[in-house]
C-alpha positions in Angstrom: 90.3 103.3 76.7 92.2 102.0 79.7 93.6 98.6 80.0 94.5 97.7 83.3 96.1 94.2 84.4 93.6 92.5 86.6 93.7 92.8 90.0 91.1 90.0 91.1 89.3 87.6 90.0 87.6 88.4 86.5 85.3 86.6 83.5 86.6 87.3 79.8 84.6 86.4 77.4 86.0 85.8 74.4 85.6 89.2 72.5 87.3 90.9 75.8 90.3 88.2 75.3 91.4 88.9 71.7 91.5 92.8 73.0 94.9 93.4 73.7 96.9 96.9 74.8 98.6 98.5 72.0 101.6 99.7 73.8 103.2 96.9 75.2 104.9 96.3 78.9 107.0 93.0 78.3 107.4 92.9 81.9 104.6 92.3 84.2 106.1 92.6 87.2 110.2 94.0 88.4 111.3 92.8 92.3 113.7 95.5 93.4 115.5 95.6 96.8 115.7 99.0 98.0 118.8 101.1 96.2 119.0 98.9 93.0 117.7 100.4 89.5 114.5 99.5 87.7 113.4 99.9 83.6 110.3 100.0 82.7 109.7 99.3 79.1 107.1 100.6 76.8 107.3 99.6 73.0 105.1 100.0 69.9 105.1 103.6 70.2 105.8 103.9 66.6 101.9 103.7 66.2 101.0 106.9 68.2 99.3 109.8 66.4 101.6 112.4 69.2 105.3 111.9 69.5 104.4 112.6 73.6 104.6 109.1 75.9 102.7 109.9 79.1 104.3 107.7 82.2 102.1 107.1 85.1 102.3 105.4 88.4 99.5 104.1 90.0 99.5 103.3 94.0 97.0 100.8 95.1 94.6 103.0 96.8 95.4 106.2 94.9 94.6 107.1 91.6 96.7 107.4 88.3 99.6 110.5 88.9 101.4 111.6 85.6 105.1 110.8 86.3 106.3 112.9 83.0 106.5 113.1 79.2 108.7 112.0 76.8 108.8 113.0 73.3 109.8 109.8 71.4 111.4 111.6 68.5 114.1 113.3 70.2 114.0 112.2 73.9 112.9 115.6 75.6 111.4 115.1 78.9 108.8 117.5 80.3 108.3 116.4 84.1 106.2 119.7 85.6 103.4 117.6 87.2 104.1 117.9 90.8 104.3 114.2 91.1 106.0 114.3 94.4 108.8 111.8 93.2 109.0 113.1 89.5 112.9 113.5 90.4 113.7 110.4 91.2 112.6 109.4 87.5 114.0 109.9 84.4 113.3 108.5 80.5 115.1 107.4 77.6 114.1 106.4 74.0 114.9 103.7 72.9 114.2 101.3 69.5 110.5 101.7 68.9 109.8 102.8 72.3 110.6 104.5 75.3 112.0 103.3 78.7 111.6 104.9 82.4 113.8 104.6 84.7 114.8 104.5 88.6 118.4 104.9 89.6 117.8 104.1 92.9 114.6 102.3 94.4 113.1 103.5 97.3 110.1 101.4 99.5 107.9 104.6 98.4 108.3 103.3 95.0 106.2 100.3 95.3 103.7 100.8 92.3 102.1 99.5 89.0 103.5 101.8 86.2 101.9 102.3 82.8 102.8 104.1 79.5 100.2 106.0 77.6 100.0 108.0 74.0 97.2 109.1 71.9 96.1 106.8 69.2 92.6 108.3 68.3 92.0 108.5 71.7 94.2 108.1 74.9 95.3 104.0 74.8 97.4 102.6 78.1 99.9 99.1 78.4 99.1 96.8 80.4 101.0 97.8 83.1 104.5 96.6 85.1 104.2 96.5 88.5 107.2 97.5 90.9 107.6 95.5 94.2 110.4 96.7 96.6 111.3 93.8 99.2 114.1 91.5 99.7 112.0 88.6 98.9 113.3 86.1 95.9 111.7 85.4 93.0 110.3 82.1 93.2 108.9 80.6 89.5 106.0 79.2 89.3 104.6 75.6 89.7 102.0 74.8 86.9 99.7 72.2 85.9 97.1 71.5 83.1 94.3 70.1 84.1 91.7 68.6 81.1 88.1 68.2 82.0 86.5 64.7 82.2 83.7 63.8 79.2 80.7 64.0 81.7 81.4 68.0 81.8 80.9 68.4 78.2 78.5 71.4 78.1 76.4 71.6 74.3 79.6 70.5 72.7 81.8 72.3 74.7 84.8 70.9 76.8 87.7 73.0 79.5 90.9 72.9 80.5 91.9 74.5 83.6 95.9 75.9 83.8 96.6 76.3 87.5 99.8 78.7 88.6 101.1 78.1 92.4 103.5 79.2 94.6 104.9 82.1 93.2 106.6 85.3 93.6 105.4 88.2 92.9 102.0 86.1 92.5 101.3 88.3 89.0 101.3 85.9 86.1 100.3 86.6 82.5 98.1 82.9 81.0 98.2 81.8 77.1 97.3 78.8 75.1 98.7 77.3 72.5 97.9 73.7 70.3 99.3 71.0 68.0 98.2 68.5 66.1 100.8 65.7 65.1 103.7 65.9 63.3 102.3 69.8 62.8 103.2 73.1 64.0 102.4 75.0 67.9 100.0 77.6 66.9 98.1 80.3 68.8 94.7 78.9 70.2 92.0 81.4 68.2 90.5 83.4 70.6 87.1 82.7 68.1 86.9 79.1 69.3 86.2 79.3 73.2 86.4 81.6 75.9 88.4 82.1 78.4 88.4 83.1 82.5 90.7 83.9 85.1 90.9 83.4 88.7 93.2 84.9 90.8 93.5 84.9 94.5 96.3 84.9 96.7 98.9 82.2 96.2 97.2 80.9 93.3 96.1 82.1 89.7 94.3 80.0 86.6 92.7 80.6 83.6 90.5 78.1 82.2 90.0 77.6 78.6 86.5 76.8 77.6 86.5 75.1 73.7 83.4 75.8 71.6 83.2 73.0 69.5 85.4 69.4 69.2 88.4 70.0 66.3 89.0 67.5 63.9 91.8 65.1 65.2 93.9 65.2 68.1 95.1 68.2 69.6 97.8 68.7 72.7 96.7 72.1 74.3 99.7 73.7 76.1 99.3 76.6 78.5 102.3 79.1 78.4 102.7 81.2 82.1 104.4 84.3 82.2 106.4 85.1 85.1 109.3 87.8 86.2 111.0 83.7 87.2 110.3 82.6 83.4 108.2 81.2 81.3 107.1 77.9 82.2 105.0 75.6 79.8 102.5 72.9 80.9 100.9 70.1 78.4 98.1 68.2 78.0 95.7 66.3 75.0 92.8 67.5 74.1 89.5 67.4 76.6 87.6 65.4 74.3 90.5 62.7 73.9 90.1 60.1 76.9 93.2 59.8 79.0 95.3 56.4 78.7 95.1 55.3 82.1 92.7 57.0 84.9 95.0 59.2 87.5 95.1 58.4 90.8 92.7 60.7 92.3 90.2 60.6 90.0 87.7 61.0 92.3 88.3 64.3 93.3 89.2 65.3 89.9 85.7 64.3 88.9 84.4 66.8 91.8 86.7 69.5 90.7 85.5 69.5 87.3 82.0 69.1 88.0 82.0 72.4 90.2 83.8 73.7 87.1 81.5 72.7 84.8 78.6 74.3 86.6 80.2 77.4 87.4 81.2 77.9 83.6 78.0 77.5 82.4 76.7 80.4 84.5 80.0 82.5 84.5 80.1 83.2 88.2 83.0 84.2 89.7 82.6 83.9 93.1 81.7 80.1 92.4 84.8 79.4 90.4 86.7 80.8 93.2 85.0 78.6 95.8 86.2 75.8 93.0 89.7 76.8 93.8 89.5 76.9 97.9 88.0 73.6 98.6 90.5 71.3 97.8 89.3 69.4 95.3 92.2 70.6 93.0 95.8 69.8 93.7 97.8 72.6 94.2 
């Protein structure tokens, strides 16, 4: 099974959603300027039925190219695989897991890099991906957005989490809810699905909730990026909002396109959702 970190615009469903890689990548992107070193992490190897970690690079219109080998009980590194930059890498173990490494980046290094080891079957991360450019990291802008009432569809209600003007544009989406006066939990994948969009200068992933919970909820959406974290809140969908915003109007467009789209599951109209201005950005 290969995981791979998408690349466009996709539709989870929920089953799809609770699948996760069982090696992890902490890092889903590294920005590098030419000549500094990069790490690429890989943990959880403890799990693996071979004591070999496989490290691949993958170029975006080439296919995957074994890098080298590690054996994670002793550190030796087997690197016969012709890659032609297997010299400028090398690999380390470290605490339940393995790391490789660049000394010095080069532009040629520009990449997505992924661990691999057999665990009944050949299982990948999810993937880091190098970019080599003098470009800053710029954090990401986000902003929850819940749906109106009149979008309810059989019971269900969305929330769209919108990440803007970043760099790298790679961002990894969760959810998370509390009650009052209880504990942030995990959002079970089990109650609603979710969907991602992403296109350039923008990603979101919209949340769609099976059935109302008892009670209040505040849904939070947690954003992953190489420039931090960044949380955005909001109540629940089915909770009305204490005072109507300001552009309500197109809000009520937004999520009416929204609503359509998710009960059809069709990306290209959820991207059209996102490109005709109808959602702040």
């Amino acid at each position: 099974m290969l995981l791979l970190p998408a690349a466009a615009l996709c539709c989870l469903c929920s089953g799809l959603v609770a699948m996760a890689a069982q090696l992890i990548q902490d890092d889903l992107t590294l920005t590098r300027r030419v000549g500094e070193s990069a790490s690429f992490s890989c943990r959880q190897t403890d799990q693996c039925d071979s004591d070999y970690i496989y490290w691949y690079q993958k170029k975006e219109t080439e296919t995957f190219r074994v890098i080298l080998r590690i054996d994670r009980t002793n550190g030796q590194i087997y690197s016969s695989y012709n890659h032609p930059q297997k010299n400028d890498f090398s690999a380390v173990k470290i605490q339940n897991g393995v790391e490789l490494k660049l000394d010095k980046v080069k532009l040629q290094h520009s990449a997505s890099y992924y661990c691999s080891c057999y665990i009944s079957g050949f299982h990948f991360g999810s993937g880091t991906k190098l970019y080599v450019t003098d470009e800053q990291v710029v954090k990401a802008v986000v902003s929850v957005y819940p749906a109106a009432s009149t979008v309810h569809l059989e019971g269900k209600s969305s929330l769209l989490c919108l990440a803007s003007a970043m760099f790298p544009p790679l961002v990894r989406f969760s959810w998370k809810r509390q009650k009052e006066d209880e504990r942030l939990e995990d959002v079970d994948p089990a109650e609603g699905e979710q969907l991602e969009i992403r296109e350039p200068g923008r990603s979101a992933s919209i949340w769609l909730i099976h059935q109302q919970q008892d009670g209040t909820y505040k849904y939070s959406c947690y954003v992953q990026h190489e420039g931090g974290t960044v949380e955005a809140q909001t109540q629940q969908a089915s909770c009305p909002p204490e005072r109507e915003p300001a552009d309500l109007p197109a809000l009520q467009q937004a999520h009416f396109c929204l609503s359509v789209c998710l009960s059809v599951c069709l990306p290209v109209c959820l991207s059209v959702c996102l490109s005709v201005s109808v959602l702040p950005v």
